[in-house]
Structure formats: C-alpha cells, structure tokens
ROKEMAR-644889 format. One record per residue (C-alpha): residue number from 1; x, y, z. Coordinates in steps of 0.05 Angstrom, whole numbers. Example, Ala and Ser with C-alpha at 12.3 -4.5 7.8 and 13.67 -1.06 7.14 Angstrom:
// residues 2
1 246 -90 156
2 273 -21 143
//
This chain:
// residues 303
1 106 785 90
2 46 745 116
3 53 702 169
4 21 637 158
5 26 570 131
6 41 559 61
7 55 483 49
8 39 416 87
9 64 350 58
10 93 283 75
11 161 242 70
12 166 168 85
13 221 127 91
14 239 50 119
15 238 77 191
16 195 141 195
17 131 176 162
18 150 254 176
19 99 297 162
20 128 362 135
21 92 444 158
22 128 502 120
23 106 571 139
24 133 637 118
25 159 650 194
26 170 608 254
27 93 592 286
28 76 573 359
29 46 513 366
30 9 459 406
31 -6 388 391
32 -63 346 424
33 -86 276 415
34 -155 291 399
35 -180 207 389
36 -148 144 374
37 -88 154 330
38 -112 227 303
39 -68 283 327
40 -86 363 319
41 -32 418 320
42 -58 494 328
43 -17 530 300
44 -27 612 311
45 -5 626 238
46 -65 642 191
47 -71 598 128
48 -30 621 61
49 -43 553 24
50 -117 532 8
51 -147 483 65
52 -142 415 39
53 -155 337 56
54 -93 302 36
55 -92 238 22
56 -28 199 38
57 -41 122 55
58 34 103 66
59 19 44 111
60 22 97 173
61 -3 158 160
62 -74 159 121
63 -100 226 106
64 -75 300 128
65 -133 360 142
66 -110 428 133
67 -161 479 154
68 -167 554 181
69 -187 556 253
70 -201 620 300
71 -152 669 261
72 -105 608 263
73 -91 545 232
74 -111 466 242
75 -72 407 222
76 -103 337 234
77 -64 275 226
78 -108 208 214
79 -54 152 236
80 -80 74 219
81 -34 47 270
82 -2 62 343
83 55 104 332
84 106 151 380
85 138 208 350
86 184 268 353
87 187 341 345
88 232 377 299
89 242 452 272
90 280 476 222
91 302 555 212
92 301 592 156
93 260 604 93
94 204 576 93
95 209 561 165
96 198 480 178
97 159 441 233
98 169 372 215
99 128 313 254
100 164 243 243
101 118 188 270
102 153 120 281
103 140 64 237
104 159 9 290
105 92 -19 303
106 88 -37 224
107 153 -73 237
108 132 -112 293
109 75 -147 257
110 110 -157 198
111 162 -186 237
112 196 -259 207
113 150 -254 154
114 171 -278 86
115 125 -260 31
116 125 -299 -38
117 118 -243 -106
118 95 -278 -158
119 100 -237 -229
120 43 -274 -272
121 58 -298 -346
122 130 -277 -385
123 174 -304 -442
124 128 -332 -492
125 63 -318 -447
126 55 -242 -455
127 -10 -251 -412
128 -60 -194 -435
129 -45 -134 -490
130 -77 -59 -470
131 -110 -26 -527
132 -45 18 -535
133 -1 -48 -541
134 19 -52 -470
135 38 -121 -446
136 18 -155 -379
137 77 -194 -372
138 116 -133 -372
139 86 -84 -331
140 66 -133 -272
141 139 -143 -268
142 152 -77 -252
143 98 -71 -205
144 131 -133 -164
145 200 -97 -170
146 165 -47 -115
147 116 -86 -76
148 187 -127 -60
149 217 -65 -44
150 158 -35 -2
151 153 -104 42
152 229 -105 51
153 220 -30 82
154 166 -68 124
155 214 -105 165
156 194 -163 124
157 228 -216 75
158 206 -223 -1
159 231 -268 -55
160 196 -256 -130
161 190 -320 -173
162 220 -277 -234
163 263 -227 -242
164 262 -236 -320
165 224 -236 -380
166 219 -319 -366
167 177 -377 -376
168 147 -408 -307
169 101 -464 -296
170 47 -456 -245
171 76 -512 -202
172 147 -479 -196
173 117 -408 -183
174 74 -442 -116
175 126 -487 -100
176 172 -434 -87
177 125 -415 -31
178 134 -494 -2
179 212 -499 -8
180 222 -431 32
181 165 -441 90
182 136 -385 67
183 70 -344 100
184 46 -314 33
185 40 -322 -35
186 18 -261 -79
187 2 -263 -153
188 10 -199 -190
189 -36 -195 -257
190 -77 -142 -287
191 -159 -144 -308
192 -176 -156 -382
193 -253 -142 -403
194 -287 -135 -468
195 -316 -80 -458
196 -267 -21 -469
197 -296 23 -413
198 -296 -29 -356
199 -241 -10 -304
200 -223 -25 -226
201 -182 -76 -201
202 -207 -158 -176
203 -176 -202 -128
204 -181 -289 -135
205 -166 -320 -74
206 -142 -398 -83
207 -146 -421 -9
208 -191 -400 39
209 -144 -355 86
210 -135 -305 28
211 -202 -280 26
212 -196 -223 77
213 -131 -214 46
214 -159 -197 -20
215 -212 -152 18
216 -166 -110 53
217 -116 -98 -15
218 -184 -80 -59
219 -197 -36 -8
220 -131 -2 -1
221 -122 2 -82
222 -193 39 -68
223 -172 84 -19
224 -98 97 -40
225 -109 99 -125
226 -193 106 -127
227 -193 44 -171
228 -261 19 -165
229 -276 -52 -130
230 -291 -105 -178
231 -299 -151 -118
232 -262 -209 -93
233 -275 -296 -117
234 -262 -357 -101
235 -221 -394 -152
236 -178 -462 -146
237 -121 -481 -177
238 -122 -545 -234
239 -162 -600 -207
240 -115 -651 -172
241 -60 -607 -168
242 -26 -603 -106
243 37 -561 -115
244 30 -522 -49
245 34 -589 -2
246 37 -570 73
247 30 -491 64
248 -45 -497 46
249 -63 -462 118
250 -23 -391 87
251 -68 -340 31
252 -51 -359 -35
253 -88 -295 -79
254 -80 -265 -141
255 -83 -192 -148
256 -114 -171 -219
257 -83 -83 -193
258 -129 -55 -256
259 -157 -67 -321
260 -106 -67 -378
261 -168 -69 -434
262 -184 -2 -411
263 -147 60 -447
264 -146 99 -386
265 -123 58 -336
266 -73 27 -389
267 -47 93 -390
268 -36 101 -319
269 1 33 -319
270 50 66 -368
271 79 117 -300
272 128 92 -251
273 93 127 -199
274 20 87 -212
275 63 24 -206
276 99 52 -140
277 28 76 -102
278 1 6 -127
279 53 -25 -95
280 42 12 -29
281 -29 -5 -26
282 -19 -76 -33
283 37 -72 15
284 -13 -37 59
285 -66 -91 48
286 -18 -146 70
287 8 -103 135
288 -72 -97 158
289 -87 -168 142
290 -31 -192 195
291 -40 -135 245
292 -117 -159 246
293 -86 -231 253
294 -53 -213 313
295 -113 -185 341
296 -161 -241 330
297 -100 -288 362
298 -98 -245 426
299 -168 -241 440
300 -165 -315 431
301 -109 -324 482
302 -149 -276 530
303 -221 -301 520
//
C-alpha cells in the first residue's frame, strides 16, 4: 500500500474547529507557524488525494491548502482569528492526525451579546414568490432557525421575532430590539428582480452603525457561498417612525441572502445546507464586525 495522504477535511463544533488528515499509515510530522494565524504541517507522506484549496469559512478556520512538497506533503491552515490548539492521533485505518484549534477568541468578542433575528413578512404577507413558487416568508424562516443557532454556538444570545408562519408589524419586530437592550437587530429577506437572470445577495442598513456590518456579511456570503455583491444602501424606516427609541446607536440592517426571482439561486434556497452555510456567513459577518469594534475601541483607549 502507498504511504501517503488520502483525505483532509474539517469538523466544527460550539467549542472547537478540528481540522481532520487521514493517511493510509501513520506519517511524521512537523508543524510551524509560518505568518500570522497560518500554520504549515510537513508531513513526509507523499500525496494520494489531488492537491486542493479548500474552502471552509467557519468563523475560525478560512481556507485549507493541500499540496505535494519535496517527495512529501504540505498542509496550510489560513486561521481569521488568534487561536491555541492541540494535537491528536488516531490508529488505525486510515490513520488520523486531527488539529482542533480553539474557538475561544470568537467567544470572547461575542461575549454578553444579544442579537435580535428578525424573519421578514409571514401569515398573510408571503413577501416575494421564486419562479418555481417558492415563498419568502417561508424560507427566510428557516434561514433564521440557523443563524440563531450559529450565534448561540458563538457564546452569544439570540431571540427571533417569529417562530411561526405569523403576522408582525414593523413596530413590534424593532421594538423587540428596545424592550430586551439589545446590540443588534438583523432582518432576514431575500432579493427580487425583474429580470430573471439577476442574482447575488444586497444589504439595507437603517441606522448608520450598520453599514460596515452589511459590508462585512456581503463579503462573507461572497467568500463562504460565491454569491455575487449587489452592494450595500442606505434606507430609513417610515418617516416619523420611531419604534427603536434609545437603541438608535446599535446596526439595524436587513440582509436581502440572494435573489429569489432567479431560478438558480431559488433552487439553491430549496437545500438545508445553502440555508445552513448562509447562516454561517452572516454569523461570520456579525463576529468580524464586533472583533473590529473592539479593535478600533482599544486603539482609542491607547492613543
């Protein structure tokens, strides 16, 4: 049998993001730090599988490199955060070397957060129909479901405005966000166009501390789902309408994840898993816009 690697992939869970080596026999090993949150193992196996760039954008780990190296085998790791980790392997067949990379620093800036999931439309207001009859209503529901469960894993609180096929007003959906003191408000909605082949996803934000919100979840839909960047707007809620009282100072946004009028991505809106990495990425969006909060508040406190 040849001795080499045959399979590289990634687990993630609440606590850990555990990247995963199989090889047809135990391989030595040695793992460097080769820049800012990149690690490299050399592994003296050859390479069985084909070399690959894997991307995995689970809110810690963001792409895996698998390439042939001097008769042996490279594995980079592209981290977006600080992380410590811990070496494990596994006998037997395949043989395992398994990396699991802590998840804490996610957890400490997400720390005493509450985030606000808004589902948009329901009941009577179906919101937009795809071209094969799916409804808005319905599926950005389901896509709240996980961004809820993805920000819980976070460390985080969430609290979704619906759980059910109901009726809400506007003013009870941001009040919500008022009566629990909350730091976010998120608005979950799909894009609608007339023409049949436009596609990518948009972001509105409704006061002005949601703008770099909106950038940094467009760009994770971009780089986690390759939905193409329909850009981010300004838009205000009904003039004279002041459901959101003291908690103007927090992002209010609305997230329109992809375009419903388009057959294609209508499609992929049909598969739990679509709904599950769009949850991630948005979940990764809001994680970067409070880690680079942090930062701009500590070099304020140094300056």
């Amino acid at each position: 049998m040849k001795r080499g690697l045959t399979n590289v992939y990634v687990k993630t869970d609440a606590d850990f993001s555990t990247m995963i080596m199989e090889s047809t026999m135990p391989l030595s090993h040695a793992l460097r730090r080769s820049a800012r949150n990149v690690y490299e193992f050399s592994l003296d196996g050859g390479l069985i599988m084909a070399p690959d760039t894997i991307n995995i954008y689970d809110g810690l780990i963001n792409t895996v490199k698998v390439a042939e190296q001097n008769g042996g085998t490279l594995v980079s790791v592209a981290l977006q955060y600080p992380s410590s980790y811990r070496l494990k392997q596994i006998r037997g067949i395949p043989d395992r070397l398994e990396i699991c990379f802590d998840r804490a620093y996610i957890k400490n800036v997400m720390r005493d957060k509450l985030v606000i999931i808004d589902s948009g439309h329901g009941g009577g207001d179906i919101g937009r129909r795809g071209y094969i009859n799916l409804l808005e209503k319905n599926v950005v529901m389901h896509i709240s479901g996980f961004i809820k469960s993805k920000i819980i894993n976070t460390g985080a609180r969430a609290v979704l405005t619906r759980e059910k096929d109901i009726s809400m007003g506007l003013k009870d959906r941001l009040e919500v966000a008022g009566l629990l003191e909350a730091d976010l408000w998120i608005s979950i909605h799909t894009r609608w166009d007339r023409v049949k082949n436009s596609c990518g996803a948009a972001a509105l934000y409704h006061s002005k501390p949601g703008e770099l919100l909106c950038r940094f979840i467009l760009e994770e839909l971009g780089k986690k789902l390759k939905l193409e960047n329909k850009g981010v707007h300004e838009e205000s809620f009904s003039k004279g309408f002041d459901a959101i009282g003291t908690t103007a100072n927090i992002p209010f946004v609305t997230i329109e994840v992809c375009t419903i009028s388009n057959p294609v991505e209508e499609g992929w809106l049909r598969s739990p898993v679509f709904k599950e990495r769009t949850a991630q990425a948005i979940t990764n969006g809001i994680v970067r816009y409070y880690d680079s909060n942090r930062h701009e508040r500590d070099k304020n406190i140094f300056r």
